[in-house]
mmCIF file of the C-alpha atoms, coordinates in Angstrom:
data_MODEL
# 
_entry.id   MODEL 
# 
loop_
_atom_site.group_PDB 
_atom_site.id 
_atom_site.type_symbol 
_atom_site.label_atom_id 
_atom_site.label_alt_id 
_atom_site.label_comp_id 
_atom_site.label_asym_id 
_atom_site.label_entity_id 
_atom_site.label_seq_id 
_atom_site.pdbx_PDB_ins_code 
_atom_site.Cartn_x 
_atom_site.Cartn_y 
_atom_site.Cartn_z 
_atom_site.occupancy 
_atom_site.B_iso_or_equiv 
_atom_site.pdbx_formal_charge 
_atom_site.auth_seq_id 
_atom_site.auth_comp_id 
_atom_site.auth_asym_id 
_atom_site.auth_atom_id 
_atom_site.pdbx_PDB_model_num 
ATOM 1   C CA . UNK A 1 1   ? 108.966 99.062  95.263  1.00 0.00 ? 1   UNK A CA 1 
ATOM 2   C CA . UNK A 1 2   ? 105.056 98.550  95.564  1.00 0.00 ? 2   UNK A CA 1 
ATOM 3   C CA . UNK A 1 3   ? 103.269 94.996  94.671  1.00 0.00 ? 3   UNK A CA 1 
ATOM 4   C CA . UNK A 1 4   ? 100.974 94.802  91.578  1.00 0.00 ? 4   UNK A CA 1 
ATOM 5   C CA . UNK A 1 5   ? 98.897  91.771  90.308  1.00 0.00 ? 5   UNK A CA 1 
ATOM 6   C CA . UNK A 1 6   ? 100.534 90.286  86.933  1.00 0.00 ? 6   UNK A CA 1 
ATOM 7   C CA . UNK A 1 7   ? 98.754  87.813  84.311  1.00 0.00 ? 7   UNK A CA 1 
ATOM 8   C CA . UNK A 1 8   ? 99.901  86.997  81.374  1.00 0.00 ? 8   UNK A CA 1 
ATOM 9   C CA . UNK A 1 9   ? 97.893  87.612  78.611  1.00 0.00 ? 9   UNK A CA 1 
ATOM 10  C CA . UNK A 1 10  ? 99.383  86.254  75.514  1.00 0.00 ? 10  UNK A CA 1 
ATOM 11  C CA . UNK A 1 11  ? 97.932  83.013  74.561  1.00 0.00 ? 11  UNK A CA 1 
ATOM 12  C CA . UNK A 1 12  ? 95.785  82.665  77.822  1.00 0.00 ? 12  UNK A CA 1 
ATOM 13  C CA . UNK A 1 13  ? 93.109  84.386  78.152  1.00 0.00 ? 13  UNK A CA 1 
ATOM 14  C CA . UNK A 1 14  ? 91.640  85.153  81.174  1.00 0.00 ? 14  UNK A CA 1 
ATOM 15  C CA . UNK A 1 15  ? 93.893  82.321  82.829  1.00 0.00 ? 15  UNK A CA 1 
ATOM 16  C CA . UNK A 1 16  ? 97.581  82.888  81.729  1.00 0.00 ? 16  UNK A CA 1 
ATOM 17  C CA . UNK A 1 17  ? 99.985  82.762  84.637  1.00 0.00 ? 17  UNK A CA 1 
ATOM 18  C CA . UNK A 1 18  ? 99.525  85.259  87.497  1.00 0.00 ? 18  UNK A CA 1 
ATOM 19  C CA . UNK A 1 19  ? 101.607 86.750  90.098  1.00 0.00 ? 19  UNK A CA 1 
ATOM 20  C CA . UNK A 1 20  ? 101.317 88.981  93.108  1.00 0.00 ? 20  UNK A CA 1 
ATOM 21  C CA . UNK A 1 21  ? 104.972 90.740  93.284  1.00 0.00 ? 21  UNK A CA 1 
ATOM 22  C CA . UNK A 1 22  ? 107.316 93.549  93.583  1.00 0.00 ? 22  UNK A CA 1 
ATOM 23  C CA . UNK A 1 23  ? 107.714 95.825  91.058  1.00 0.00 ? 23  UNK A CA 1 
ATOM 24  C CA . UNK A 1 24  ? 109.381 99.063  89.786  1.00 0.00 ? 24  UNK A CA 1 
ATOM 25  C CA . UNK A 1 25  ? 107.815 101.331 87.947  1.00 0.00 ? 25  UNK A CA 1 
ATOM 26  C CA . UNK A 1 26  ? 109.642 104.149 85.754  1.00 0.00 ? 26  UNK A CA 1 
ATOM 27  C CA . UNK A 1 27  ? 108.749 107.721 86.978  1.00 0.00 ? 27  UNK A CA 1 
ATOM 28  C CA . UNK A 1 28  ? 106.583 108.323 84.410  1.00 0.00 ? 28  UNK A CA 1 
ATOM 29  C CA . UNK A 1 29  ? 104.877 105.525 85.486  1.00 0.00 ? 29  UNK A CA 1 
ATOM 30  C CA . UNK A 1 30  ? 104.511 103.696 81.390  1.00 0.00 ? 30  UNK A CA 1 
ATOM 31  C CA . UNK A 1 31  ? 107.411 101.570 82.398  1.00 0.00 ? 31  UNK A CA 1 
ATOM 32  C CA . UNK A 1 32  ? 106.749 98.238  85.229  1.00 0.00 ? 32  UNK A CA 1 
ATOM 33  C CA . UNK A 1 33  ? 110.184 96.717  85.941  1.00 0.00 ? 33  UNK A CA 1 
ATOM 34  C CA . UNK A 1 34  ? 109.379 92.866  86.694  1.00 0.00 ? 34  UNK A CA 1 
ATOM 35  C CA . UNK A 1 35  ? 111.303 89.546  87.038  1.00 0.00 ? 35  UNK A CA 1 
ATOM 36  C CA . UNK A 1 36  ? 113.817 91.229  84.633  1.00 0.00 ? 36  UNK A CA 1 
ATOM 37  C CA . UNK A 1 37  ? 111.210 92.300  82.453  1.00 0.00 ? 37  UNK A CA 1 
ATOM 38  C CA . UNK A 1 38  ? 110.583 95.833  80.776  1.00 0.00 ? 38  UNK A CA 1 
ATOM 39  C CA . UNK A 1 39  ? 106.946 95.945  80.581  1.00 0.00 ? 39  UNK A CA 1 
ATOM 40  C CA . UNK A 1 40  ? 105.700 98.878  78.306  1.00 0.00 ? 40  UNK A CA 1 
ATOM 41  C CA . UNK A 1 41  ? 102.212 100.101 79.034  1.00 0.00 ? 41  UNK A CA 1 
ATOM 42  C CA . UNK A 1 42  ? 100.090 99.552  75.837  1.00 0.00 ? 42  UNK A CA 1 
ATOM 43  C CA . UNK A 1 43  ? 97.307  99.941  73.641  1.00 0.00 ? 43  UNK A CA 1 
ATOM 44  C CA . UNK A 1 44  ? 96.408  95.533  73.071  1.00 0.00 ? 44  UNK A CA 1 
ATOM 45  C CA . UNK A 1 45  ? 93.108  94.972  73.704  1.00 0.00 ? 45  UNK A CA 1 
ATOM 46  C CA . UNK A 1 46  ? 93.681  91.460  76.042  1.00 0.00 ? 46  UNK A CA 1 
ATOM 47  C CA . UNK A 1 47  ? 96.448  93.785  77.976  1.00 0.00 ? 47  UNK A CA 1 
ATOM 48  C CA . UNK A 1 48  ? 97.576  96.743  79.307  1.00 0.00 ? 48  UNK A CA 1 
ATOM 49  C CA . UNK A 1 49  ? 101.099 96.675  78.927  1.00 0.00 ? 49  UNK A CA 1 
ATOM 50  C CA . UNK A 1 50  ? 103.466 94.340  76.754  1.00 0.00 ? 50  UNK A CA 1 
ATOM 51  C CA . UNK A 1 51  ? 106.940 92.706  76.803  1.00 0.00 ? 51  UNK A CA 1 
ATOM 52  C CA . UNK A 1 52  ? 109.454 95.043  74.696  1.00 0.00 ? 52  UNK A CA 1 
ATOM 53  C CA . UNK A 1 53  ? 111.781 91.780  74.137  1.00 0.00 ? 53  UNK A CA 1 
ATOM 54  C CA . UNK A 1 54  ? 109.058 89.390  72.414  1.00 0.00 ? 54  UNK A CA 1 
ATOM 55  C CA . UNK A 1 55  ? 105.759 91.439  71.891  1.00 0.00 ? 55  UNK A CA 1 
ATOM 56  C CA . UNK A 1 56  ? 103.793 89.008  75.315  1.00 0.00 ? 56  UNK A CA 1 
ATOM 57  C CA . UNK A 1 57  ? 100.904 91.034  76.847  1.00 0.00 ? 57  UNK A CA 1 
ATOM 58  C CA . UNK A 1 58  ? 100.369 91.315  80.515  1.00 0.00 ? 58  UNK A CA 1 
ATOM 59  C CA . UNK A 1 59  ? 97.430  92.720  82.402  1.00 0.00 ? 59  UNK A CA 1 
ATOM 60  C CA . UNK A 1 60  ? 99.055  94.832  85.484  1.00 0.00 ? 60  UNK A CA 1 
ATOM 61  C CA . UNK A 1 61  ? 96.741  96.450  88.322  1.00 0.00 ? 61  UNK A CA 1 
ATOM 62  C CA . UNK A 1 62  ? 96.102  97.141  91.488  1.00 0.00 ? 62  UNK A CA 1 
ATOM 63  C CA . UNK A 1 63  ? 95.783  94.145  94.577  1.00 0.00 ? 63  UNK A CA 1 
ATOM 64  C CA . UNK A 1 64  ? 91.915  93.785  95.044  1.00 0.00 ? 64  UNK A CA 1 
ATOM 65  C CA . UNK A 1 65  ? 91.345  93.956  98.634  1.00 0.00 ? 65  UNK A CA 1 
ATOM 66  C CA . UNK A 1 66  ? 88.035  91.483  98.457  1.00 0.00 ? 66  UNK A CA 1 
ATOM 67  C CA . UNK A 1 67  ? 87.595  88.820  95.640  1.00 0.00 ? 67  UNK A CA 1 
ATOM 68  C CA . UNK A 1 68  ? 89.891  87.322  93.326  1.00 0.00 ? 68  UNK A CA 1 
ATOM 69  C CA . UNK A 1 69  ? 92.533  89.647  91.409  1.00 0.00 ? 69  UNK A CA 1 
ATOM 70  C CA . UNK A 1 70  ? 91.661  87.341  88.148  1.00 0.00 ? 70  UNK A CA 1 
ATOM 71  C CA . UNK A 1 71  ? 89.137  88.222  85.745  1.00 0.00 ? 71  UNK A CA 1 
ATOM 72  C CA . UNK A 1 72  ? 85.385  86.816  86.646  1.00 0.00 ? 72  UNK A CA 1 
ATOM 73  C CA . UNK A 1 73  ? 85.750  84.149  83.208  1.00 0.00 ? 73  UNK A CA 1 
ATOM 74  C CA . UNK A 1 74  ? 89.482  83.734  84.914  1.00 0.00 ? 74  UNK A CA 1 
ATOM 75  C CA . UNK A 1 75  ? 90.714  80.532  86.814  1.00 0.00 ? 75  UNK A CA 1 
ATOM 76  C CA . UNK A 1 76  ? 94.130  79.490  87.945  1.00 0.00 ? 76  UNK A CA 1 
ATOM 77  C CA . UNK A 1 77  ? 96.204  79.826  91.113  1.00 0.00 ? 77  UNK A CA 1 
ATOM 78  C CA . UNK A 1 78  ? 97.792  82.812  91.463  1.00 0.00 ? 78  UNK A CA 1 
ATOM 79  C CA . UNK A 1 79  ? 101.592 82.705  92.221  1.00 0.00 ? 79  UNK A CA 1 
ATOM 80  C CA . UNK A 1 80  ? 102.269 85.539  95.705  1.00 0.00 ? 80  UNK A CA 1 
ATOM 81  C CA . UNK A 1 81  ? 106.550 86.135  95.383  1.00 0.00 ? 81  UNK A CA 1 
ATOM 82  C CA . UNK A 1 82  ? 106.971 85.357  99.169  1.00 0.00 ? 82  UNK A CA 1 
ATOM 83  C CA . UNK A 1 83  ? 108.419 89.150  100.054 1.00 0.00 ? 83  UNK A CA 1 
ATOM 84  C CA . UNK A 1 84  ? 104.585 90.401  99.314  1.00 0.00 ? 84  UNK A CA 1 
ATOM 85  C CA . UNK A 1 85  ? 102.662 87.942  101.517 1.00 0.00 ? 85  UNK A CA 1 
ATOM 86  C CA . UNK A 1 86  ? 102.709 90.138  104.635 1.00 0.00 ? 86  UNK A CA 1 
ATOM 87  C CA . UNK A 1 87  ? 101.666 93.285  102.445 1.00 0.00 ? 87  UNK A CA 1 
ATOM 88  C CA . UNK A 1 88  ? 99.054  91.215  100.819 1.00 0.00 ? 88  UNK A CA 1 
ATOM 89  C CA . UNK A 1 89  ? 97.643  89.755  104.246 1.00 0.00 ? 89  UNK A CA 1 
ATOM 90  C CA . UNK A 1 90  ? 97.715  93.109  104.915 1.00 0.00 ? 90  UNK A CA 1 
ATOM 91  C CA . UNK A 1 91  ? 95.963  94.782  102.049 1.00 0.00 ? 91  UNK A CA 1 
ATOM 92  C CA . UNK A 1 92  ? 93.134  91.906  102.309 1.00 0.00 ? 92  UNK A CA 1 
ATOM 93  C CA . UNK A 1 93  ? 92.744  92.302  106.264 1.00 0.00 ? 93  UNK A CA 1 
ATOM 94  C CA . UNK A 1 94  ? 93.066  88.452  106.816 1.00 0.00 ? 94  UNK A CA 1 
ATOM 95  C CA . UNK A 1 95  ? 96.048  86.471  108.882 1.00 0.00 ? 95  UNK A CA 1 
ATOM 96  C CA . UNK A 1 96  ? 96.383  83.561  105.982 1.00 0.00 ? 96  UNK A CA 1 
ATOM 97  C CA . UNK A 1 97  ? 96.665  83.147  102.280 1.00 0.00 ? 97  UNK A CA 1 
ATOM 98  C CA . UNK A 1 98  ? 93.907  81.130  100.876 1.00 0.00 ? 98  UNK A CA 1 
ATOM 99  C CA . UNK A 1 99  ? 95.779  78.214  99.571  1.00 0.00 ? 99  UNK A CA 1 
ATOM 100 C CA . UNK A 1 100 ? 92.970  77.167  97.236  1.00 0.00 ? 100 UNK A CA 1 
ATOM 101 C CA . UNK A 1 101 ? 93.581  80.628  95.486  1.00 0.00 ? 101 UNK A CA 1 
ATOM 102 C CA . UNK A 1 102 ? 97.313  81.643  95.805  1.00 0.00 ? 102 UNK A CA 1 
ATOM 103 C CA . UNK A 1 103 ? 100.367 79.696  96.077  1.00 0.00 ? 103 UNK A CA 1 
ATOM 104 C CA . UNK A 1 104 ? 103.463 81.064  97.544  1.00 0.00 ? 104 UNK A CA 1 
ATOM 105 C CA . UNK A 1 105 ? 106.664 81.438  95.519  1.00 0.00 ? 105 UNK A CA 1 
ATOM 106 C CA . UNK A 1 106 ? 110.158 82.760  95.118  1.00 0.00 ? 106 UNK A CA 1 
ATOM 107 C CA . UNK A 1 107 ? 111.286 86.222  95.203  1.00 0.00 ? 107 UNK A CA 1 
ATOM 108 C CA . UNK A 1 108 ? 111.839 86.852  91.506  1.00 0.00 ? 108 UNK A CA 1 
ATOM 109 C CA . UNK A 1 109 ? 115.457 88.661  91.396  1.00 0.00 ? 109 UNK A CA 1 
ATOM 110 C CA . UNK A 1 110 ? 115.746 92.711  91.324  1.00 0.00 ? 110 UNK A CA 1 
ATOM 111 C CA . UNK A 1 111 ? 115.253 93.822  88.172  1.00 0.00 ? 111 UNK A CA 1 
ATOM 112 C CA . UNK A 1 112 ? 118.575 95.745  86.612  1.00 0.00 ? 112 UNK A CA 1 
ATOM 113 C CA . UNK A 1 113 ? 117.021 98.545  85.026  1.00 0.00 ? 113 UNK A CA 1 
ATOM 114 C CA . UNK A 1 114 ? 120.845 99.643  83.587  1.00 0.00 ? 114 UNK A CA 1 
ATOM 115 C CA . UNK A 1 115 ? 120.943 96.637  81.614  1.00 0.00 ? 115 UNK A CA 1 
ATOM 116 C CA . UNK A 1 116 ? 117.067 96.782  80.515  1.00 0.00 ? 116 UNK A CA 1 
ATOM 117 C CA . UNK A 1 117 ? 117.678 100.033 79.258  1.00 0.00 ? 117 UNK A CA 1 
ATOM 118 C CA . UNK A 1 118 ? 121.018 99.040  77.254  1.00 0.00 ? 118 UNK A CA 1 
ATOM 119 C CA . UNK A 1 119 ? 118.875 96.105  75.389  1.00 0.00 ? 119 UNK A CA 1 
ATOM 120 C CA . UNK A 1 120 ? 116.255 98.349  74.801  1.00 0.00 ? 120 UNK A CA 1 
ATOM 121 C CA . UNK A 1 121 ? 118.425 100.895 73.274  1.00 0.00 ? 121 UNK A CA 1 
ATOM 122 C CA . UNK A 1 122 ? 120.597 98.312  71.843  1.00 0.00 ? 122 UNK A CA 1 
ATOM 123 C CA . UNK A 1 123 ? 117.222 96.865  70.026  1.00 0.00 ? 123 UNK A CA 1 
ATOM 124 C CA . UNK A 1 124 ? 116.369 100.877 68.497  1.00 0.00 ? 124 UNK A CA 1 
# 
């Protein structure tokens, strides 16, 4: 598992919801498993991958190491799933979130990729 930056796209903008959390990601890599999501890498032009179960586009990338993760028009807290703070601190070279710009949250459950893939195919 590796940690990616999440925003939701869909109906946002540049300030839907954002996370800093675990994910999967299928071996081919056009796959991101997230809080029980299947999140299929596309071709929208607000984001870069999409929901398969109701059509919501996320923008997925790498953790900046200096500056905000959000987009420049962006604003918004950004929500860090608490098992990525210590790579985050990390990744950013610092000993403390900045509470004016993240906000720490839940673990968001391991996704079952079995049962993702049986909706999925169930769906076809």
């Amino acid at each position: 598992m590796m940690i990616k930056y999440i925003e939701l796209k869909s109906d946002f903008g540049d300030s839907g919801p954002a996370w800093i959390a675990t994910i999967k990601e299928s071996r081919s890599g056009s796959t991101i498993y997230f809080n029980q999501m299947s999140l299929k890498k596309g071709h929208g032009v607000s984001g870069n991958y999409f929901d398969f179960s109701n059509g919501n586009e996320y923008w997925i990338s790498g953790i900046k190491q200096k500056g905000s993760n959000r987009h420049w028009a962006g604003s918004g807290k950004i929500s860090v799933e608490k098992r990525a703070v210590e790579e985050l601190l990390a990744l950013q070279k610092v000993n403390v979130l900045n509470l004016q710009e993240y906000i720490v949250c839940e673990n968001f459950p391991e996704p079952d990729i079995q049962e993702l893939h049986r909706i999925e195919n169930e769906r076809l």
